[in-house]
N, C-alpha and C positions, 0 to 999 in steps of 0.2 A: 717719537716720530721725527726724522730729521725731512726739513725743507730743503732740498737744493735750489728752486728757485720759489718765489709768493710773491706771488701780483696782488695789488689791494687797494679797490676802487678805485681803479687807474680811469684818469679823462687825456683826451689828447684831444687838441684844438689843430685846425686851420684858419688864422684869422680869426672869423664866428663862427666857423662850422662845427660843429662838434663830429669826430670821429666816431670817437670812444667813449665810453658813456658808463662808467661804474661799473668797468671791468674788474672780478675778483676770482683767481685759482690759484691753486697751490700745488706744485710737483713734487712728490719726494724723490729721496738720491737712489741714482739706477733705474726709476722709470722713464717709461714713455709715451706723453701728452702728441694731444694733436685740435690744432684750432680747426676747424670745420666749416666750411658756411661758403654761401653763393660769392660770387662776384661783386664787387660793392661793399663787402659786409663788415670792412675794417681788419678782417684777417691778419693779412702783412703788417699793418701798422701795429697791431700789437705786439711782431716778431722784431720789426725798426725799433720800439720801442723798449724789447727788454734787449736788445741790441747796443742801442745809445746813439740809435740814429734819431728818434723823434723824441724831443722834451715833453715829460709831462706836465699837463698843464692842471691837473690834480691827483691826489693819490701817491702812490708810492711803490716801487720793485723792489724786490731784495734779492741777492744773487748769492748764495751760502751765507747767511743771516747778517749780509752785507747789504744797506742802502748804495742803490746804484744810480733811481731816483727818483727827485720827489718835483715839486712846483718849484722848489727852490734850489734843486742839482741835480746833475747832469752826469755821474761819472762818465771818462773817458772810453770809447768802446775798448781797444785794448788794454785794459786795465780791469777788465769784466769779464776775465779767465776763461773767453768764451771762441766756439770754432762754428762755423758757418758754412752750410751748403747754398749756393744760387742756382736759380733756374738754366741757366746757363751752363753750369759746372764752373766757369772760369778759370779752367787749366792753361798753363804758360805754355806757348805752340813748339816754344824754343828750348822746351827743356825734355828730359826725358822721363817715364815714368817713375822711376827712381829718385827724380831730383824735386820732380813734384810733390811727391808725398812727404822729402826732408824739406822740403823750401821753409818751414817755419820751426824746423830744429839747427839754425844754422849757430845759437851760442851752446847747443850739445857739443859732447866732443865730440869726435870723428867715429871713433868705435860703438860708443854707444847711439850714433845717428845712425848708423848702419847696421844695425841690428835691430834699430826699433821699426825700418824701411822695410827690413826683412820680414819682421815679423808681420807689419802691414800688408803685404806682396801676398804671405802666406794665408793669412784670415784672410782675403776678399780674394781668393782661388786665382790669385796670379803672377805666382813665383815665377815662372819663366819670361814676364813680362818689364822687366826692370828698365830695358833698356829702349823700350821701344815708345813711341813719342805719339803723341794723343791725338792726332792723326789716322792713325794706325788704330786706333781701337775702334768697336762699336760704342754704340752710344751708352747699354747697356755697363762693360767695360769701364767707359771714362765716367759713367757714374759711382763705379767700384773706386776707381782713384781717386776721385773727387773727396769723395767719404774718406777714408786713408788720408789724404792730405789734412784734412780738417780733423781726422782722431788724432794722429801724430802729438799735436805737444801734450794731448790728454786733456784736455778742456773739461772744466768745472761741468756747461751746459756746451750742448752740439744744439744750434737751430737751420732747422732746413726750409728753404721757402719754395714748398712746389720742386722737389727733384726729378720727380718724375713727369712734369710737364708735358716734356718731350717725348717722351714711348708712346709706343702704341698700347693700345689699352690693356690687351694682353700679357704683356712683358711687365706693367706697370707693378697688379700684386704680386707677382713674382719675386721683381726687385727691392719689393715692398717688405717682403718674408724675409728674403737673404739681410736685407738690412737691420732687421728688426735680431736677426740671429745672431749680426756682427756687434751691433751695441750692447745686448745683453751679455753676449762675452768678454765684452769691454767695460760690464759695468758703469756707462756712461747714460746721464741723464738727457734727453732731446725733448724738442719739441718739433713738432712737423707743424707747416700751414700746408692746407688742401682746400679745394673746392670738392675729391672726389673721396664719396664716403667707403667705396673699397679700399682703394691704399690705407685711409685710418684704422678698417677694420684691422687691414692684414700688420700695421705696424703697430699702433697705439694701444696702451694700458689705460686709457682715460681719454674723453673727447668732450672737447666745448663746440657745443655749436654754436657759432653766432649769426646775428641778423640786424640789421644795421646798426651796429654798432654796440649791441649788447651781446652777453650771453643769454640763450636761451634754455641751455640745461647742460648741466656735464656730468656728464656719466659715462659707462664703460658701450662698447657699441651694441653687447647685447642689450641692453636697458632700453638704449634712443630708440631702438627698433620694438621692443617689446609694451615697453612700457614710456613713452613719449608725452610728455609733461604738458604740451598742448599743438595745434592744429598745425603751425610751423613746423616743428620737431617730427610729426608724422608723415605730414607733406614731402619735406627736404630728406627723411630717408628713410632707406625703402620703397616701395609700390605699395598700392592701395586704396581704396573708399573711403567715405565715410558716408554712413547709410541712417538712415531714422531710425527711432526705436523708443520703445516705452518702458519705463521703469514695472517691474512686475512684485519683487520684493526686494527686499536688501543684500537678496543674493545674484537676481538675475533681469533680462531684460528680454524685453520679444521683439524679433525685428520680422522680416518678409519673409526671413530664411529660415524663422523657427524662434527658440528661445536659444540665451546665450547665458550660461553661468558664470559667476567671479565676483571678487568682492569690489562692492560699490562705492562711493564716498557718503557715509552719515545723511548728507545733508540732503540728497534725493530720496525724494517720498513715492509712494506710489502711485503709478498714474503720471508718473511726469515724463515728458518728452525728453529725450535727451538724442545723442546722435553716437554711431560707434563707429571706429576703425575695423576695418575687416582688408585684412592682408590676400595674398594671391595664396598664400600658403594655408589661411584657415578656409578656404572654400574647396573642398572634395569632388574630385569628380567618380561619381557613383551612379550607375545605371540601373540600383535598384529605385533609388530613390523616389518617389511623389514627386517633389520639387525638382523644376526642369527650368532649365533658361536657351537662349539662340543664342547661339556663337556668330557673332558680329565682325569679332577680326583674332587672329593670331598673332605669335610671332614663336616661329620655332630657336629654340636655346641648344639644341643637341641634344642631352638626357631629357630637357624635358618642352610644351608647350605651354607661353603667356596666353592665356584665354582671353579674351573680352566677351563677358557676358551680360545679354538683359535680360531680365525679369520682364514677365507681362503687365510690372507696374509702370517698369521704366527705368529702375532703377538698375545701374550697370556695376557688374563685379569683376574682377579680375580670380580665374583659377589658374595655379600651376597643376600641368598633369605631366606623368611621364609620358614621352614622345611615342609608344606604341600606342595611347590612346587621340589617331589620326583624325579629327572631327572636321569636317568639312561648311565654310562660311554659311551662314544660317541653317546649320544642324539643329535642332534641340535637342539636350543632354541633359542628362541628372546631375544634380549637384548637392551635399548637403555641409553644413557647417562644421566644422570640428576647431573653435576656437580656446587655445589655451591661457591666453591673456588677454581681460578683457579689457579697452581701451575705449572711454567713454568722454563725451565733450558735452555743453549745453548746446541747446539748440542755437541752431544758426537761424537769424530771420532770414 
């Protein structure tokens, strides 16, 4: 298995502050990573830092089984085979589409600069745009060139900080898709930073989420959403509860809503308290059901409705239905469990 980039218990300082905190992942060549996490949560700086913008102040980067750095070096950012998108795009206003995307094949020769332009123009669907100046483009667009400019010399690693910032939300996994189809045809490895877990879905092979300044789990985005390592991880993505429950055997657990089957951890016995995740997606809405709750508030999606539901204990769930099931604020409605992963915490006091 080849690394094209390993991070390894990387610290990064301000002053005393500690940013980063024994940060450790590994990329291999051709995929694509994505650091994940709220605002605050040291995201970027770990992007600065396999950049060679922020020194580390413990640990070590490798960039193709190159030290790039440690406490004690620094390499140069250009010397770290690497191409970079900003939030901004930072497209030259004075040049043309064409020129932007050669601006960093200027010791190519001239035929093969012009052919690798072409071939750029062509993968990101805008051969007939060569000549027209960034201005002129949608945002959508100058993010297309953006990308293009930064493939062009072929970079070891592509890092993107937040490209999609700017879109509206809609457009974002969209652009997220197209992009994710242009690097794997490029065989180029990336790392994206995001606060939003759709774009990670729709671009990354692997996601760290972090929280202040650590990793909290990295995994592929089915996992963080199925299967969530602890109460951060469940909270930060996806929708959902987390509801009491009692251990029943080492298979299953009983909560308000019934019993819940999957395999447990060893070390719960029976009889003990624990708490569960229960998604919008494992609560059914089912009008034969016994069990009933009051729809408290909506939010319609188009194909379907976010429910907000209570229990006559109190305790509030969220159902997805499809939108012909129309329920009206304090209807009661059947409801019953269908969970295929079970997702368990200890008790909260």
């Amino acid at each position: 298995m080849t690394f094209q980039l390993e991070v390894e218990n990387l610290d990064v300082r301000y002053d005393n502050y500690q940013v980063l905190n024994q940060i450790s992942f590994a990329l291999e060549s051709a995929k694509i990573g994505c650091i994940l996490g709220p605002s605050g949560c040291g995201k970027t700086t770990v992007l600065r830092a396999i950049a060679g913008f922020e020194p580390a102040f413990g640990g070590r980067i490798l960039i193709d089984q190159i030290e790039v750095s440690s406490s004690h070096y620094c390499m140069a950012t250009e010397r770290r085979n690497i191409g970079m998108i900003f939030q901004d795009f930072a497209l030259f206003p004075h040049l043309s589409v064409a020129d932007n995307i050669g601006f960093g094949l200027k010791s190519w020769p001239a035929k093969e600069r012009q052919e690798r332009v072409q071939e750029l123009l062509a993968m990101t669907g805008m051969p007939a745009y060569g000549q027209a100046y960034p201005h002129q483009l949608s945002g959508g667009q100058q993010q297309r060139v953006a990308l293009a400019r930064a493939m062009a010399p072929r970079p070891g690693l592509l890092l993107m900080d937040e490209p999609f910032s700017s879109m509206d939300v809609d457009l974002r996994e969209q652009l997220a898709r197209e992009v994710r189809d242009i690097l794997k045809q490029e065989n180029i490895t990336a790392i994206l930073v995001t606060h939003d877990q759709h774009e990670a879905f729709a671009l990354a092979d692997e996601i760290c989420v972090m929280n202040e300044g650590r990793i909290e789990q990295r995994d592929s985005g089915y996992n963080l959403y199925h299967q969530p390592v602890n109460r951060f991880v469940a909270d930060f993505i996806g929708q959902g509860v987390i509801i009491p429950a009692t251990v029943e055997s080492r298979h299953s657990v009983r909560t308000e809503l019934g019993s819940i089957e999957g395999k447990l951890p060893p070390q719960r016995e029976k009889g003990a308290l624990v708490d569960v995740l229960i998604r919008p997606d494992d609560v059914i809405h089912d009008d034969d059901s016994s069990e009933t709750a009051i729809v408290v508030d909506k939010s319609f999606r188009g194909a379907d409705f976010l429910y907000f539901l209570r229990m006559d204990s109190g305790i509030e769930v969220m159902c997805l239905a499809p939108s012909h099931h129309n329920h009206k604020i304090n209807e009661r409605i059947g409801i019953r469990l269908d969970v295929d992963h079970l997702v368990i915490f200890d008790r909260s006091n």
